[in-house]
PLY file of the C-alpha trace (Angstrom):
ply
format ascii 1.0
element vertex 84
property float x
property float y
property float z
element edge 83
property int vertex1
property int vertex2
end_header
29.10 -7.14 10.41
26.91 -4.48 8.42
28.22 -0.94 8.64
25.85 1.88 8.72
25.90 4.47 6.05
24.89 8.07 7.78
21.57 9.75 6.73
21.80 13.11 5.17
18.99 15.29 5.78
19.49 19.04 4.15
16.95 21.48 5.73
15.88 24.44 4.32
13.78 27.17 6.10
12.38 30.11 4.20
9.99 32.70 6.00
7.25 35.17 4.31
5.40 38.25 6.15
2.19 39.37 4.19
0.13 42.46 5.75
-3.39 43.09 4.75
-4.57 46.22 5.16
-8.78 46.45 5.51
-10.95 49.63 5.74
-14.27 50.02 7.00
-16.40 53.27 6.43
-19.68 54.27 7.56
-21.54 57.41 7.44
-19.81 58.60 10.77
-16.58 56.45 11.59
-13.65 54.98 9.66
-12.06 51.75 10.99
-8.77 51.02 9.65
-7.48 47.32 10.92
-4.27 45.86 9.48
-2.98 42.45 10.18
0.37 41.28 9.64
1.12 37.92 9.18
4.26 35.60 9.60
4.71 31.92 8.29
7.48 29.55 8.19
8.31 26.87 5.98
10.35 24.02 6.65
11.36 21.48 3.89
13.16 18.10 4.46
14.78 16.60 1.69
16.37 13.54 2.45
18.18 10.83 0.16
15.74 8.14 -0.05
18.27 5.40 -0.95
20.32 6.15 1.95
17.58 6.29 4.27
16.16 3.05 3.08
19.78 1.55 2.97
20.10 2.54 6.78
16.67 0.79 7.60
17.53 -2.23 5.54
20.76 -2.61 7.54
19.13 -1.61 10.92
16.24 -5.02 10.39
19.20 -7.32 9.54
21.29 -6.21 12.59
18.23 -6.58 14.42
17.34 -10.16 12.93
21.13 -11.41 13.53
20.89 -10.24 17.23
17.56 -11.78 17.68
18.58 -15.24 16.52
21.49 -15.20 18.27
19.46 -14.49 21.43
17.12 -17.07 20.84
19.85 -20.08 19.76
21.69 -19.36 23.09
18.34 -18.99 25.22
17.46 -22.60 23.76
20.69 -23.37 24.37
21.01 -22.52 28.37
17.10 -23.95 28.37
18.78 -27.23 27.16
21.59 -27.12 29.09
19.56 -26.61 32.31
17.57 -29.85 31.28
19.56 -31.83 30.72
21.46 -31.30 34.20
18.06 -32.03 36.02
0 1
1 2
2 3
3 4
4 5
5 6
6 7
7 8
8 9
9 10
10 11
11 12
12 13
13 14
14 15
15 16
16 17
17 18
18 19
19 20
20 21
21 22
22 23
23 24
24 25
25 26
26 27
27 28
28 29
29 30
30 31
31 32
32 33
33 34
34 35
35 36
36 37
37 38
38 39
39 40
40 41
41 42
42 43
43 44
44 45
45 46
46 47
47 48
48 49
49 50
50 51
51 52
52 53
53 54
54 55
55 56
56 57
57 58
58 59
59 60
60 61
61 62
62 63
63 64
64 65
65 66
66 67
67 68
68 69
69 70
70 71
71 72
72 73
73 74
74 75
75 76
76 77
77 78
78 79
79 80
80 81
81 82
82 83
């Protein structure tokens, strides 16, 4: 039996606010428009060996299981013909 090593996955979320500040003038008005601006950054940064050791582990679990299915499917199959 395979035991599963746990995936550790630091995140790290940083934020920025820019404003940008625009004038407009014309012979008779003056437009001032400022936007303001947030963004958000999210960075994974996962350990690739782990990760890949917990898929690796995951497909052979999942292979074992599946031929054990199918050996005692064939097996009832057999069992059921040879009783008829």
């Amino acid at each position: 039996m395979a035991i599963l090593m746990p995936i550790f996955t630091i995140t790290t979320i940083s934020s920025s606010r820019s404003t940008t500040t625009t004038t407009t003038t014309t012979t008779t008005t003056t437009t001032t428009t400022t936007t303001t601006t947030r963004s958000i950054y999210v960075r994974n940064f996962s350990h690739q060996s782990v990760v890949l050791s917990a898929v690796t582990e995951l497909i052979l679990n999942f292979k074992e299981t599946s031929n054990l299915f199918y050996r005692t499917v064939l097996k009832i199959k057999e069992i059921i013909t040879n009783k008829c």
